[in-house]
N, C-alpha and C positions, 0 to 999 in steps of 0.2 A: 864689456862696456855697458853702461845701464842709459837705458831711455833716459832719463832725467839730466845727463852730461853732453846731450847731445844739443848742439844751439839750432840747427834751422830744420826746416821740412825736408830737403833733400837728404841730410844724413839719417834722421830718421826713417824715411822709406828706405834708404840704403841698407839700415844696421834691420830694418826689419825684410827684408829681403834674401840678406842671406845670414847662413851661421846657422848653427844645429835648431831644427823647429820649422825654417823657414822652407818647407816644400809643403804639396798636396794631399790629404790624408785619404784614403780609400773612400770613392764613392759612398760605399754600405753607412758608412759613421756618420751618426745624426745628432752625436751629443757626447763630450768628452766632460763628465767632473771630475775635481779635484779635493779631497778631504783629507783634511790635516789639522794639526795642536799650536794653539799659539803660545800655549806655554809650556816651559817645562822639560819637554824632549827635543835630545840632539839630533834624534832619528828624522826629526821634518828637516832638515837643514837640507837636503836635496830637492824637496817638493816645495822648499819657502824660494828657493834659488831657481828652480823653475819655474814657478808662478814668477816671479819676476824678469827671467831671459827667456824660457824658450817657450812659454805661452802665448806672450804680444805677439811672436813669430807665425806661430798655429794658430791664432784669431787671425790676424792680416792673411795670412794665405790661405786661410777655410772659412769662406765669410757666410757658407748656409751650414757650418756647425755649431750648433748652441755649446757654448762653455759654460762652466756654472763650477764656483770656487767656493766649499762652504771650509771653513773654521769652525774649530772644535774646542770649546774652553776643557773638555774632557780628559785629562793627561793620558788616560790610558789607552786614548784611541789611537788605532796605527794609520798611518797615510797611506793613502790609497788613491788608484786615478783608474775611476770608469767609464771603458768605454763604451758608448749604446750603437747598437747594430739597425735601428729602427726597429721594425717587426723579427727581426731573426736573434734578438736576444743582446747581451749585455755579455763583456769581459769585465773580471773585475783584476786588477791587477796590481800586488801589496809592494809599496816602495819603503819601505822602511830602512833608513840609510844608504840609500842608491844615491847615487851621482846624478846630475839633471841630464845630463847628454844619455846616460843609460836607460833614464826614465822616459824621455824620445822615442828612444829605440825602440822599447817595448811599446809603446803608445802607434808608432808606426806600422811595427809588425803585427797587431792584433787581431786576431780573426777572430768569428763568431761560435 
């Protein structure tokens, strides 16, 4: 269900509260981007469906994690979600045709 069909403030904390995105992301993570093609490939079709569900969920429940969404007019660039460790380094991690729930997963499980 997309933020945008929901009518009041109580359902949107609600639908951002729970469902795959909404929990705690590891202390160490200072900064998760997101980079992906607005044209052209099918392969962002999981990272354009989590920028849109299970992102809002990961801002609302990590609010000292900087998120940062760049777009790529580049067709050949593959989507990618990195995560910053602060001082102890950076995952970089390629989603290219991944499911948004799968993309999560990896986003949660990330070490440095």
């Amino acid at each position: 269900m997309s933020l945008r069909s929901l009518k009041s403030a109580r359902e949107i904390v609600a639908h951002l509260n729970t469902g795959v995105g909404a929990q705690k992301l590891s202390p160490e993570v200072s900064k998760i981007a997101l980079t992906y093609t607005i044209k052209g490939k099918t392969e962002c079709a999981g990272a354009k469906h989590f920028l849109q569900e299970n992102l809002p969920r990961m801002q609302y429940n990590n609010p000292n994690v900087e998120f940062v969404v760049q777009k790529s007019v580049d067709s050949i660039a593959k989507p990618t979600v990195t995560v910053h460790f602060g001082n102890r380094g950076t995952k970089v991690i390629d989603i290219p045709s991944t499911h948004s729930d799968k993309i999560c997963q990896q986003v949660f499980e990330a070490k440095p």
